[in-house]
N, CA, C and O atoms as a DFTB+ gen file, in Angstrom:
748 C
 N C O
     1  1     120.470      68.669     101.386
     2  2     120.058      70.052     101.166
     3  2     119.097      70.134      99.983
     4  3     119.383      69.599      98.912
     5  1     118.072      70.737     100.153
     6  2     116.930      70.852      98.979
     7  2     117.753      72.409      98.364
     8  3     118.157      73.359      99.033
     9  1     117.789      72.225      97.029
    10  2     117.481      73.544      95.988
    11  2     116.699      74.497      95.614
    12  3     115.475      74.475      95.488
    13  1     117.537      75.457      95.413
    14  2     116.795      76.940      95.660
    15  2     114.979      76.901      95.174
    16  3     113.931      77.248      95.719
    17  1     115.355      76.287      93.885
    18  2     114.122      76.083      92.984
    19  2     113.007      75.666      94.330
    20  3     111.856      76.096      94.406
    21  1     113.633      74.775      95.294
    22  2     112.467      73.581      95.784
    23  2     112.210      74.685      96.917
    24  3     111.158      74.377      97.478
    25  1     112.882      76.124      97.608
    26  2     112.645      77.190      98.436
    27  2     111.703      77.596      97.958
    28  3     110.538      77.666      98.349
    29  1     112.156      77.861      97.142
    30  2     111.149      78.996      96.125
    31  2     109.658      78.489      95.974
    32  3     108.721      79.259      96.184
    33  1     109.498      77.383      95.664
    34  2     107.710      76.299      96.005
    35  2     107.759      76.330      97.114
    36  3     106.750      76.844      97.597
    37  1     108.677      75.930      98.011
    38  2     107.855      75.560      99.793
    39  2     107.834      76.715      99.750
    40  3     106.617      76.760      99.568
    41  1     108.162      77.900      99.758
    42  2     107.845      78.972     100.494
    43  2     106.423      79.784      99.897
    44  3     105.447      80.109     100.573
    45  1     106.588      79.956      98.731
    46  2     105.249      80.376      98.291
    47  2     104.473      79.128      98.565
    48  3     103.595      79.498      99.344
    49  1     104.365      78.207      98.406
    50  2     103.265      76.768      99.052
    51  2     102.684      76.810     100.672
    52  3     101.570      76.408     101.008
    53  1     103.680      77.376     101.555
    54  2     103.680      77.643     103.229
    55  2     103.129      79.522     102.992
    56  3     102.572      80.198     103.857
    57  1     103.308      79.741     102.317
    58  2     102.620      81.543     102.266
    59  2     101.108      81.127     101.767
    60  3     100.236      81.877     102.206
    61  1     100.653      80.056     100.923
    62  2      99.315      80.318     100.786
    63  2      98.850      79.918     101.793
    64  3      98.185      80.786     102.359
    65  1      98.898      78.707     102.448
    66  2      99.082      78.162     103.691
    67  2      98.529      79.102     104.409
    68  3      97.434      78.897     104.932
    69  1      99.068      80.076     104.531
    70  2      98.875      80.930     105.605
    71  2      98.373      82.791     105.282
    72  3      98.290      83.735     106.069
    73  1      98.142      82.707     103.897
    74  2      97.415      84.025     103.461
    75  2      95.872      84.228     103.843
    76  3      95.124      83.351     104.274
    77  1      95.532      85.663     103.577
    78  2      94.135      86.124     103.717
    79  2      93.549      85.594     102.752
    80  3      94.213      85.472     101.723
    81  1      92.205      85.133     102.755
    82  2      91.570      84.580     101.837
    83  2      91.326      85.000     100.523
    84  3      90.866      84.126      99.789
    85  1      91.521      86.162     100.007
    86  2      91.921      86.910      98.870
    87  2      93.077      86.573      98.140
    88  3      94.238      86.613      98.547
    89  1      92.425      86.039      96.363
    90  2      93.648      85.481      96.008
    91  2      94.490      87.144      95.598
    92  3      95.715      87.242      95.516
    93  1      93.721      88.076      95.430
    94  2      93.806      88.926      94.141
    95  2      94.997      89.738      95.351
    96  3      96.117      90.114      95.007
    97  1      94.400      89.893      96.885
    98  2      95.441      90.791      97.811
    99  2      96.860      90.176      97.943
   100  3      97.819      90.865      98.290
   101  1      96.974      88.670      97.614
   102  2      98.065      87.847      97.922
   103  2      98.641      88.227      96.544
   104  3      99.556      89.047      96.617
   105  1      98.238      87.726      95.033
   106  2      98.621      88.146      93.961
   107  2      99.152      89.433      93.672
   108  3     100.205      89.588      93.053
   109  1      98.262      90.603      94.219
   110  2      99.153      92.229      93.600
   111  2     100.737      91.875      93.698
   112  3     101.622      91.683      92.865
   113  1     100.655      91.881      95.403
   114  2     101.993      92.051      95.761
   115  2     103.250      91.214      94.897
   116  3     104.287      91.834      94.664
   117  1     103.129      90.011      94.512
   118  2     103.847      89.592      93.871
   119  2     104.072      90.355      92.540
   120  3     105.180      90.687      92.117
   121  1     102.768      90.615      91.873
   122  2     103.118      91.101      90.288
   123  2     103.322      91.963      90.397
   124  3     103.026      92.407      89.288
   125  1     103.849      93.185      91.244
   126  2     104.497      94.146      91.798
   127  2     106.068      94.079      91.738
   128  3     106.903      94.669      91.054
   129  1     106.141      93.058      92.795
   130  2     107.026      93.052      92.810
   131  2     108.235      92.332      91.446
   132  3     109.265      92.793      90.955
   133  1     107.548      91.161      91.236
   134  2     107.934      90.932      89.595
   135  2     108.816      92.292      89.175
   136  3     110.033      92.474      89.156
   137  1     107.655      93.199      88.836
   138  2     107.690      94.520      87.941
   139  2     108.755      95.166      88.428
   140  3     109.511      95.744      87.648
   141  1     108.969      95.172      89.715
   142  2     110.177      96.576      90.696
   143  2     111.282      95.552      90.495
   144  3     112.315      96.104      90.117
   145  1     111.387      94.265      90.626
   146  2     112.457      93.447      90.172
   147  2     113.030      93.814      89.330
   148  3     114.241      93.965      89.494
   149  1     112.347      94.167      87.876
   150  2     113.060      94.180      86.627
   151  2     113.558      95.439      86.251
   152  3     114.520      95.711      85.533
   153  1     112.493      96.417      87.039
   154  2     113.111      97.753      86.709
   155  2     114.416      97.973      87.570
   156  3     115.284      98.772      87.221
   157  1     114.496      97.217      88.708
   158  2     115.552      97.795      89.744
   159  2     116.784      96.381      89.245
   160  3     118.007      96.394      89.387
   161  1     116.386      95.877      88.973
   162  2     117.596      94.736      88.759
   163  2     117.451      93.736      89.506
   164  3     117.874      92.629      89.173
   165  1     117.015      93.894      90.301
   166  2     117.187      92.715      91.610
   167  2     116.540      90.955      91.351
   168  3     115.952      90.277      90.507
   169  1     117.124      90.861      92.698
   170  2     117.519      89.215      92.556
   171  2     115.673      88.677      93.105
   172  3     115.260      88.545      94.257
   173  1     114.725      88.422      91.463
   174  2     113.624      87.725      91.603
   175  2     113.351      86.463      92.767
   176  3     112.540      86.466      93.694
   177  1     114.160      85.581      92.437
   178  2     114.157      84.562      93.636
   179  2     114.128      84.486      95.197
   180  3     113.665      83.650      95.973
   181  1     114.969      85.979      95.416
   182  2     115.410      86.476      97.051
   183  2     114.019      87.075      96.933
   184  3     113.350      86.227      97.525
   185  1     113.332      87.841      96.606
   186  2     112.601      88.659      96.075
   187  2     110.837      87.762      96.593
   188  3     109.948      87.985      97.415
   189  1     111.045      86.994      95.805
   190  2     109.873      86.026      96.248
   191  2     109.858      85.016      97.368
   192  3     108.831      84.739      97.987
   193  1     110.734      84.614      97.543
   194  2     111.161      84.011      99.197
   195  2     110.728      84.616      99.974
   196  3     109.805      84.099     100.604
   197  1     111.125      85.917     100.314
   198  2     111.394      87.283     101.060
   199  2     109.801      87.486     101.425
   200  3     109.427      87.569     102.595
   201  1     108.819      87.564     100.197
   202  2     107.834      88.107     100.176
   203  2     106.691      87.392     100.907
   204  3     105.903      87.692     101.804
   205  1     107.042      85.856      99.812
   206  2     106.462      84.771     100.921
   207  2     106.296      84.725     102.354
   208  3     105.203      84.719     102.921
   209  1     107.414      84.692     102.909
   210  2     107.800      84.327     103.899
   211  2     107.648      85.649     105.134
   212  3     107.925      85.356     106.297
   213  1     107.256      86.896     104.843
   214  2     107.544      88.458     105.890
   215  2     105.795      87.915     106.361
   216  3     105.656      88.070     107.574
   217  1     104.921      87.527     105.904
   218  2     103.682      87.450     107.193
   219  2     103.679      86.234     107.497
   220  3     102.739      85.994     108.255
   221  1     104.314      85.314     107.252
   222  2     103.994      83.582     107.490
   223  2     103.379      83.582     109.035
   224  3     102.449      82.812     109.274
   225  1     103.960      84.553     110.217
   226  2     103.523      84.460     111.315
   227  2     102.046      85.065     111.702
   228  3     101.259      84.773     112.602
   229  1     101.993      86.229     110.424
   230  2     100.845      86.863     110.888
   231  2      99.658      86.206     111.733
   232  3      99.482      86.392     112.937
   233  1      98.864      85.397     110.888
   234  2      97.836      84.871     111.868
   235  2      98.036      84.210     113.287
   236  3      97.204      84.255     114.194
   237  1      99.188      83.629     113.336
   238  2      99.583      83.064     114.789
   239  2      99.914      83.943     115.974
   240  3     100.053      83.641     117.159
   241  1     100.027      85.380     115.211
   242  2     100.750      86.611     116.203
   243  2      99.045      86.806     116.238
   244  3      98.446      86.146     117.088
   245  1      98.441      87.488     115.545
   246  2      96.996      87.780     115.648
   247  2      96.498      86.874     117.025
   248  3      96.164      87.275     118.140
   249  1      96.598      85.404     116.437
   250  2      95.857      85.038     117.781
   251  2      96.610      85.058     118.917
   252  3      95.945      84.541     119.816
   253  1      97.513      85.353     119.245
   254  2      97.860      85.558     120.908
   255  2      97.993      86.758     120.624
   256  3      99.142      87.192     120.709
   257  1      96.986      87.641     120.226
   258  2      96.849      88.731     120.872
   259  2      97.952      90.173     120.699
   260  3      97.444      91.184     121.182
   261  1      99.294      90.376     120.115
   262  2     100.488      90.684     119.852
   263  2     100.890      90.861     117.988
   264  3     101.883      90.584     117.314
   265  1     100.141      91.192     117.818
   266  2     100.507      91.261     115.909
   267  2     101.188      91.932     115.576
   268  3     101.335      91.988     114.355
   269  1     102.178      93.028     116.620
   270  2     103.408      93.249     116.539
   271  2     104.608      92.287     116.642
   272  3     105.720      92.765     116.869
   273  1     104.526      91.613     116.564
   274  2     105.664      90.600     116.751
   275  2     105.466      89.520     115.307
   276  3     106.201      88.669     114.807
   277  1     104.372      89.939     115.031
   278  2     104.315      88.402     113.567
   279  2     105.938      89.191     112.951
   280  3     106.702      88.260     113.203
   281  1     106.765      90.219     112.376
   282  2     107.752      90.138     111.911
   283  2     108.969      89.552     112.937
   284  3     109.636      88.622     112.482
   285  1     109.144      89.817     113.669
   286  2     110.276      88.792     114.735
   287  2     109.880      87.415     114.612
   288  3     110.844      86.670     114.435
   289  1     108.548      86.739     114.658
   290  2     108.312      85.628     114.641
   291  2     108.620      84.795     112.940
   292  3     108.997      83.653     112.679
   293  1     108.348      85.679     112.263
   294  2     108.665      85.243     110.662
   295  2     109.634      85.073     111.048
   296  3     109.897      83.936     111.438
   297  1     110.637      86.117     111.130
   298  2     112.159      85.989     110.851
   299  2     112.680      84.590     111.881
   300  3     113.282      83.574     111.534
   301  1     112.268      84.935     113.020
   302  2     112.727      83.431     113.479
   303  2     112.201      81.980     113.180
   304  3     112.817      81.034     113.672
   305  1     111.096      81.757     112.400
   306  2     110.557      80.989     112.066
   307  2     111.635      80.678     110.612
   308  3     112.235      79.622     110.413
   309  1     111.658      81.573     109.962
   310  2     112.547      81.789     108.383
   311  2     113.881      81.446     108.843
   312  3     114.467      80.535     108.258
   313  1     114.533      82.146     109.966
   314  2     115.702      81.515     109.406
   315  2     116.112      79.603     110.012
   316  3     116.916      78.869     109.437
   317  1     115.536      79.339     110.885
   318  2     115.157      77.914     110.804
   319  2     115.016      77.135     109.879
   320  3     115.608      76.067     109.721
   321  1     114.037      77.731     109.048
   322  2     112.916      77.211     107.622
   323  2     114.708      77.483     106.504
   324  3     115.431      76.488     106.460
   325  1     115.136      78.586     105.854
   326  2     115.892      78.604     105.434
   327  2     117.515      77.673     105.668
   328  3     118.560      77.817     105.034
   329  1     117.293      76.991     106.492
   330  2     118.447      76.178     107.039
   331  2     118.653      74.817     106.320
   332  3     119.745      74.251     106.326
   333  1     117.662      74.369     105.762
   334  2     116.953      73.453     105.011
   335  2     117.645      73.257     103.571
   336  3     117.761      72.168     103.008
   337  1     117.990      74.225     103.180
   338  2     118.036      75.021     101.618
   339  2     119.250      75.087     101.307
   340  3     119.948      75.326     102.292
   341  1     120.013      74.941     100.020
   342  2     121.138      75.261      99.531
   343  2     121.014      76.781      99.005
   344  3     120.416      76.867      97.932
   345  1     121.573      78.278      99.687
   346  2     121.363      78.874      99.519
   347  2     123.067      79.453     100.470
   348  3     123.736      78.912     101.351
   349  1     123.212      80.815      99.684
   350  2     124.526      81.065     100.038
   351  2     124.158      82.051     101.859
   352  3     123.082      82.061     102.457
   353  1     125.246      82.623     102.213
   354  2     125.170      83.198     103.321
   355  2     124.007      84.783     103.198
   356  3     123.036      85.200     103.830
   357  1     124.743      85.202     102.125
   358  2     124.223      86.298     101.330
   359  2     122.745      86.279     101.155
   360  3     122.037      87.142     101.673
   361  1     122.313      85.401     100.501
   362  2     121.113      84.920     100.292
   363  2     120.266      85.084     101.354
   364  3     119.257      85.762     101.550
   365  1     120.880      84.342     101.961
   366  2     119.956      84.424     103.413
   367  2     119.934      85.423     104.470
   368  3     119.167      85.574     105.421
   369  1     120.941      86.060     104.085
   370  2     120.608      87.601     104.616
   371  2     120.167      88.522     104.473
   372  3     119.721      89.262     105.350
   373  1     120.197      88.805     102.629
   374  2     118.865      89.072     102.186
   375  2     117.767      88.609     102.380
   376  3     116.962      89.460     102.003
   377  1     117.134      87.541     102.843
   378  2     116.186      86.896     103.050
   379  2     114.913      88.117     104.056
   380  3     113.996      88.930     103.940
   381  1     116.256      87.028     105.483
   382  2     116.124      87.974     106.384
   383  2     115.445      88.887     106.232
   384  3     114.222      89.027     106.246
   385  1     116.777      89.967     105.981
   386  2     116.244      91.451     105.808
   387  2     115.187      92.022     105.178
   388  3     114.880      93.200     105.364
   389  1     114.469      91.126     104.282
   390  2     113.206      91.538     103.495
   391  2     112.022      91.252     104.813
   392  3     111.263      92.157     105.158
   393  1     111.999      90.162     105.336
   394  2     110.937      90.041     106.273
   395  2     110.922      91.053     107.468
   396  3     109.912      91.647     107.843
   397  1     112.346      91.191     108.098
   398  2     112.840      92.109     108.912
   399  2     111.691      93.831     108.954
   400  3     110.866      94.293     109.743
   401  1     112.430      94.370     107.310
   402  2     112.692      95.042     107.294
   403  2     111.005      95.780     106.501
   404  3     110.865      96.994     106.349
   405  1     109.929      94.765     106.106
   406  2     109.179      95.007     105.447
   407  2     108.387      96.053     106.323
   408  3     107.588      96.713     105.660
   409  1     108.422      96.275     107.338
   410  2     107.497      97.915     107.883
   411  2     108.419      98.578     107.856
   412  3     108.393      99.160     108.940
   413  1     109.249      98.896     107.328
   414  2     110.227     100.048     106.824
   415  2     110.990     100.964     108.784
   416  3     111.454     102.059     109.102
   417  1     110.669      99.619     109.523
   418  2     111.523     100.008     111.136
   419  2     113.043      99.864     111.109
   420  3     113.683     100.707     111.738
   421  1     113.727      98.864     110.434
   422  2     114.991      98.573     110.128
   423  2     115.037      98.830     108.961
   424  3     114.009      98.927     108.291
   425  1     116.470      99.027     108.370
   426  2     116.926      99.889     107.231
   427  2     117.091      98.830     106.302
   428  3     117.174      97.774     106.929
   429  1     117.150      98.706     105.429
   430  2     117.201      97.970     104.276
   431  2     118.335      97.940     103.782
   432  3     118.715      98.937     103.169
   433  1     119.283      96.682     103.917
   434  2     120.274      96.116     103.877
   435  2     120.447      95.916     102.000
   436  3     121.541      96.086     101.462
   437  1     119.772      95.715     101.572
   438  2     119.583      95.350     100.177
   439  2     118.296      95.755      99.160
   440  3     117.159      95.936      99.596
   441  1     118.587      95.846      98.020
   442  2     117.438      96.489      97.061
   443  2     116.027      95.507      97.367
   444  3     114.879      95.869      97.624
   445  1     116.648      94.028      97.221
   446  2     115.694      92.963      97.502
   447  2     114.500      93.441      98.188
   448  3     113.355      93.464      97.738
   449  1     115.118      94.012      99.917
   450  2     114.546      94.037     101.159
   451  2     113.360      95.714     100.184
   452  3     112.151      95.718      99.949
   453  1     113.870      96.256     100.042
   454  2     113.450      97.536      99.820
   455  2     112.144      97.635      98.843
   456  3     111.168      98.352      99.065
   457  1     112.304      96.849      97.817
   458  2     111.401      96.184      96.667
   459  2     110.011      95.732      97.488
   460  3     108.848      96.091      97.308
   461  1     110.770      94.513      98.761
   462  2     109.801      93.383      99.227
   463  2     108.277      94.363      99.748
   464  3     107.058      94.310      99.589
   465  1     109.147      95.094     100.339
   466  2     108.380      96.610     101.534
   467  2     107.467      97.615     100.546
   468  3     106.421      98.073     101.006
   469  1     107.891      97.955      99.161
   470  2     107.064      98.601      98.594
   471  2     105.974      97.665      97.994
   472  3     104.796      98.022      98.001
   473  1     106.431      96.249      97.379
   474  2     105.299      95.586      96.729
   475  2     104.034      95.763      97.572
   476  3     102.909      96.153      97.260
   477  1     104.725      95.230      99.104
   478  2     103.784      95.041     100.191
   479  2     102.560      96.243     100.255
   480  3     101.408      96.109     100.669
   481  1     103.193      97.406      99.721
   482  2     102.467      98.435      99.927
   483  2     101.199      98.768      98.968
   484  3     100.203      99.459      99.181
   485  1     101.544      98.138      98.010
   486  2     100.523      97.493      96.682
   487  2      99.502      96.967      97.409
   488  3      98.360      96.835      96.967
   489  1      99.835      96.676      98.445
   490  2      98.152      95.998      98.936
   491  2      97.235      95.949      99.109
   492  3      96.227      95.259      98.954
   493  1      97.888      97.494      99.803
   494  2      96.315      98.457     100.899
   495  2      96.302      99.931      99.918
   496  3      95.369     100.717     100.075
   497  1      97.689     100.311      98.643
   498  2      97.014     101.753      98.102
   499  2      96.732     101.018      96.878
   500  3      95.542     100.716      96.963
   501  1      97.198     100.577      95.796
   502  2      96.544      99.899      94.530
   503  2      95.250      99.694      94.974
   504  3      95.072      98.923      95.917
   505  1      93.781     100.583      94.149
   506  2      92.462      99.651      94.075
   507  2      92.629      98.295      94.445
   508  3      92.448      97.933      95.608
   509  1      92.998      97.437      93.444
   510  2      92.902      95.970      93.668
   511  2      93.119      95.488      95.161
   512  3      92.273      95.065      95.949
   513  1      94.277      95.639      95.312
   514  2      94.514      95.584      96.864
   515  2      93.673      95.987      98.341
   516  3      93.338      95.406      99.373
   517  1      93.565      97.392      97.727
   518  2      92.429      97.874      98.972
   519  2      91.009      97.279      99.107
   520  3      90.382      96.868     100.083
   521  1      90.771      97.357      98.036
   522  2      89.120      96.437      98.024
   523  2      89.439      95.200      98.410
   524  3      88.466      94.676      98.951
   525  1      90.241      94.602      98.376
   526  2      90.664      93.247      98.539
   527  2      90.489      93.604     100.221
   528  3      89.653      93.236     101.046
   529  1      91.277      94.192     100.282
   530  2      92.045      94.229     101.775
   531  2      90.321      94.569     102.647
   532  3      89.945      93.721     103.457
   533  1      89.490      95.719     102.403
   534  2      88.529      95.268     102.462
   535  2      87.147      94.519     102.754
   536  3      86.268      94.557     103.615
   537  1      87.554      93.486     101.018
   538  2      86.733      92.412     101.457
   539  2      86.869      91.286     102.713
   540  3      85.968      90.984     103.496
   541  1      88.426      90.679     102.680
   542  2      88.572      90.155     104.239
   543  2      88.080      91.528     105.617
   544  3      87.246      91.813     106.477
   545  1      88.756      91.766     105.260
   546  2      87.850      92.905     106.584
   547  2      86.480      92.642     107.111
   548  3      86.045      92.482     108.252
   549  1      85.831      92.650     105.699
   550  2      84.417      92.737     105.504
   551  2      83.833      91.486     106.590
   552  3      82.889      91.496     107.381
   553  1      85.055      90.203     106.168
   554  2      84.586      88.682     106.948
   555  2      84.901      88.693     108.217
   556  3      84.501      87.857     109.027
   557  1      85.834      89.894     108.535
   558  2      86.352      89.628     110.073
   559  2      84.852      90.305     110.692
   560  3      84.061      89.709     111.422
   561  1      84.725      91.622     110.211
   562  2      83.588      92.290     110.893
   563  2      82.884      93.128     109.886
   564  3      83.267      93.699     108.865
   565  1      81.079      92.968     110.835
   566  2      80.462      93.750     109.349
   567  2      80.292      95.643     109.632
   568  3      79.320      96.321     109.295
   569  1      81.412      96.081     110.254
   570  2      81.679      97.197     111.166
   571  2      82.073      97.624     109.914
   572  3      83.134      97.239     109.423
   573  1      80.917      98.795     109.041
   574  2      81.776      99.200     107.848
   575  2      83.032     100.813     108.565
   576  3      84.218     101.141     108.579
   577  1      82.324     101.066     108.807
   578  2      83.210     102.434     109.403
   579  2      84.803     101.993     110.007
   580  3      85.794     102.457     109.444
   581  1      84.915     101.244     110.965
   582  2      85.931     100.508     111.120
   583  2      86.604     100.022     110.683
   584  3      87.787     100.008     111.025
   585  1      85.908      99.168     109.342
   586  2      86.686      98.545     108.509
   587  2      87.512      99.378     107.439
   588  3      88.525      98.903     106.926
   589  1      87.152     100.327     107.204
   590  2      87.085     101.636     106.593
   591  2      88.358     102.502     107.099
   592  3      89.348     102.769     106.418
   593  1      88.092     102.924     108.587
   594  2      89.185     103.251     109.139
   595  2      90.549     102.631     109.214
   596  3      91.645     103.146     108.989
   597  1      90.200     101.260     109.626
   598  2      91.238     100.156     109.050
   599  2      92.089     100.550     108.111
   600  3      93.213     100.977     108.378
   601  1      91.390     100.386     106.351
   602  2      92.018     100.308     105.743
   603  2      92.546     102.087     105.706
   604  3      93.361     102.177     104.788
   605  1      92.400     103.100     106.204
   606  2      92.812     104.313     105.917
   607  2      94.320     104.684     106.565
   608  3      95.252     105.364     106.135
   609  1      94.077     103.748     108.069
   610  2      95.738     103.593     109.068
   611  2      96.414     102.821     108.256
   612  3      97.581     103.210     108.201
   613  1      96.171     101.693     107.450
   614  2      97.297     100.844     106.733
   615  2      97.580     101.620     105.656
   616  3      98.701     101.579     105.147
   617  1      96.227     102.721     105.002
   618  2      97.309     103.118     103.754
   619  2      98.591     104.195     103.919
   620  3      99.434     104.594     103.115
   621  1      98.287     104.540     105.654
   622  2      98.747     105.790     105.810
   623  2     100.716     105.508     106.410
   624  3     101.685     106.263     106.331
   625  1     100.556     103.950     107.024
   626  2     101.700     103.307     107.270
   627  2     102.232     102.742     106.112
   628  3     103.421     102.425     106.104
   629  1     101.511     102.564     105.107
   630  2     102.234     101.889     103.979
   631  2     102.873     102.692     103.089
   632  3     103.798     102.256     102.404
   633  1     102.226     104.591     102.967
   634  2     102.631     105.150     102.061
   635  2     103.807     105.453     102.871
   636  3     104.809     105.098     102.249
   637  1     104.043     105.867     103.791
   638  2     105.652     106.219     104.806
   639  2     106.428     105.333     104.501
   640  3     107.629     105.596     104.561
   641  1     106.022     104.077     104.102
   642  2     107.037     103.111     103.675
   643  2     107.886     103.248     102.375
   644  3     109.116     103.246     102.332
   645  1     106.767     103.403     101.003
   646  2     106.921     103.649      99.950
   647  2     108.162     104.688      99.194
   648  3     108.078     105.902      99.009
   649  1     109.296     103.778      98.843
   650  2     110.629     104.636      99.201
   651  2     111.048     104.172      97.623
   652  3     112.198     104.582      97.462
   653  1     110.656     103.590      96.582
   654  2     111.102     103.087      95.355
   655  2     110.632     104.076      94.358
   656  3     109.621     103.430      94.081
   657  1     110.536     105.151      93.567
   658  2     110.583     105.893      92.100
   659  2     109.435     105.232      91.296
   660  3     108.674     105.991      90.695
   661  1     109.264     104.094      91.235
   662  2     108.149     103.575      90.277
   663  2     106.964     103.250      90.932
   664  3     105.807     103.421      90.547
   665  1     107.617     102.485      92.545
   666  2     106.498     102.482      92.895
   667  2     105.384     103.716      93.636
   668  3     104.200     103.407      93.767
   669  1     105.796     104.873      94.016
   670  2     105.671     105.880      94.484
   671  2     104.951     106.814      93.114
   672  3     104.179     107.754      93.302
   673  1     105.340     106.381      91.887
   674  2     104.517     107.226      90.786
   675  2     103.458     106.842      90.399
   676  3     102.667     107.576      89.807
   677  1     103.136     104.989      90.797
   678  2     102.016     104.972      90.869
   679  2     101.488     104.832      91.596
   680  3     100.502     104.118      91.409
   681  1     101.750     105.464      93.163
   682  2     100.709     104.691      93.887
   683  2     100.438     105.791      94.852
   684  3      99.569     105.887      95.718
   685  1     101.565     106.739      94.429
   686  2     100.548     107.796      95.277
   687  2      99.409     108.657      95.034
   688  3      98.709     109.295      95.820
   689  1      99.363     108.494      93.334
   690  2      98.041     109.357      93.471
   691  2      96.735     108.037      93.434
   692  3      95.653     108.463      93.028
   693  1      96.746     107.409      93.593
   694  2      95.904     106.317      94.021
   695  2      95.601     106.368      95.825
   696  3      94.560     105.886      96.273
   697  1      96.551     106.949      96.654
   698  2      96.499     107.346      97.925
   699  2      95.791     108.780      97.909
   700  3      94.717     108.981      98.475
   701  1      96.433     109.662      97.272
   702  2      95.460     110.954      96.916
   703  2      94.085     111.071      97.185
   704  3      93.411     111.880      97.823
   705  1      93.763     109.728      96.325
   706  2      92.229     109.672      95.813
   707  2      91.862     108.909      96.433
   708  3      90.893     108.473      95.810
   709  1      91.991     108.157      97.675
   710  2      91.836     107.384      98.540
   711  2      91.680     108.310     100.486
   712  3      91.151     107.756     101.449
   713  1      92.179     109.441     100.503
   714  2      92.616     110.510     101.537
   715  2      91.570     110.670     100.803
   716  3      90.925     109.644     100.588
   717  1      91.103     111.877     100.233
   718  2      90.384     112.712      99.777
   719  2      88.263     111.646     100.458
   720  3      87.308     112.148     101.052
   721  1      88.444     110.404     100.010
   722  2      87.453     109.635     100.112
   723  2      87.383     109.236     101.620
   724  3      86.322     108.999     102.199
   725  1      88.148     109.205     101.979
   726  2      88.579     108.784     103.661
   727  2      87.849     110.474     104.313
   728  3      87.834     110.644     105.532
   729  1      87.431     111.320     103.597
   730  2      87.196     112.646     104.549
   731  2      86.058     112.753     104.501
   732  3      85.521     113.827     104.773
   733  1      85.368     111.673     104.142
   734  2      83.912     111.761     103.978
   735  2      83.092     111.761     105.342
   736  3      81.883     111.993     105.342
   737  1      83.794     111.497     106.480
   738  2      82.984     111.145     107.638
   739  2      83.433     112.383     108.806
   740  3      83.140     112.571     109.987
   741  1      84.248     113.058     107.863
   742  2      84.453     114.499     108.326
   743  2      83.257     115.641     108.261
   744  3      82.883     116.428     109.131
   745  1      82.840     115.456     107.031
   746  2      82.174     116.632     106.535
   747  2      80.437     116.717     107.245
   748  3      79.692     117.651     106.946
């Protein structure tokens, strides 16, 4: 059995592996979550596993077509991957539940899971994140309007998510001012 410590590297090591080419969109979310860790108490380690590990499928769901399913595919990919690990039952159900539960469709079993789902949300309303989010955009297609729209449906699924006190004080008026800019193709 490998140690938690040695989870904690493969999994963030297999998440860069498999992130958007943006270090800064991969980075928020963590130093986010760091931050909601300490204010909420919660267990850092489950916390970063969790976080790692909720898109590991993304790009593989992308290409067949189905990018609703990259969270079923994490989770079954994770708890395989977690089998590996000296880690308690608990642990790994928190795990779980953070990847599970990160589009806020299943209920959040634990603070962990709840934390994982708002960092996530740091992505697309935090500046840093959105421009980030963005610039890959930018490489998939040079469709600015689209890309644009893009990022306006993710901020609009991410703020419905946004269920934590700290993170919600800062990040909704950063959505505010993000809506307000999104109405430009109204007028």
């Amino acid at each position: 059995m490998k140690s938690k410590q040695q989870l904690i590297k493969d999994s963030i090591e297999i998440s860069k592996q498999n992130a958007p080419s943006s270090q800064v969109f991969f980075d928020i979310a963590f130093e986010k979550a760091n931050m909601l860790s300490e204010e909420y108490k919660a267990d850092k380690d489950i916390i970063l596993v969790g976080l790692s590990l909720m898109d590991i499928k993304l790009q593989e769901a992308k290409k067949k077509g189905d990018i609703s399913k990259h969270v079923s595919m994490a989770s079954e990919f994770s708890s395989k991957f977690l089998k590996d690990y000296d880690i308690t039952e608990e642990e790994f159900n928190k795990i779980i539940n953070c990847i599970e539960a990160h589009h806020g469709k299943i209920p959040f079993k634990c603070i962990e899971a709840e934390i994982v789902a708002n960092a996530d949300c740091y992505r697309f309303i935090h500046p840093l994140g959105a421009f980030s989010y963005l610039g890959i955009l930018a490489n998939r297609s040079n469709d600015t309007i689209q890309n644009i729209k893009q990022l306006e449906f993710k901020q609009k699924e991410k703020y419905n998510i946004l269920s934590l006190e700290k993170a919600k004080e800062e990040l909704y008026s950063y959505y505010d001012h993000f809506s307000k800019l999104f109405n430009f193709n109204n007028k």
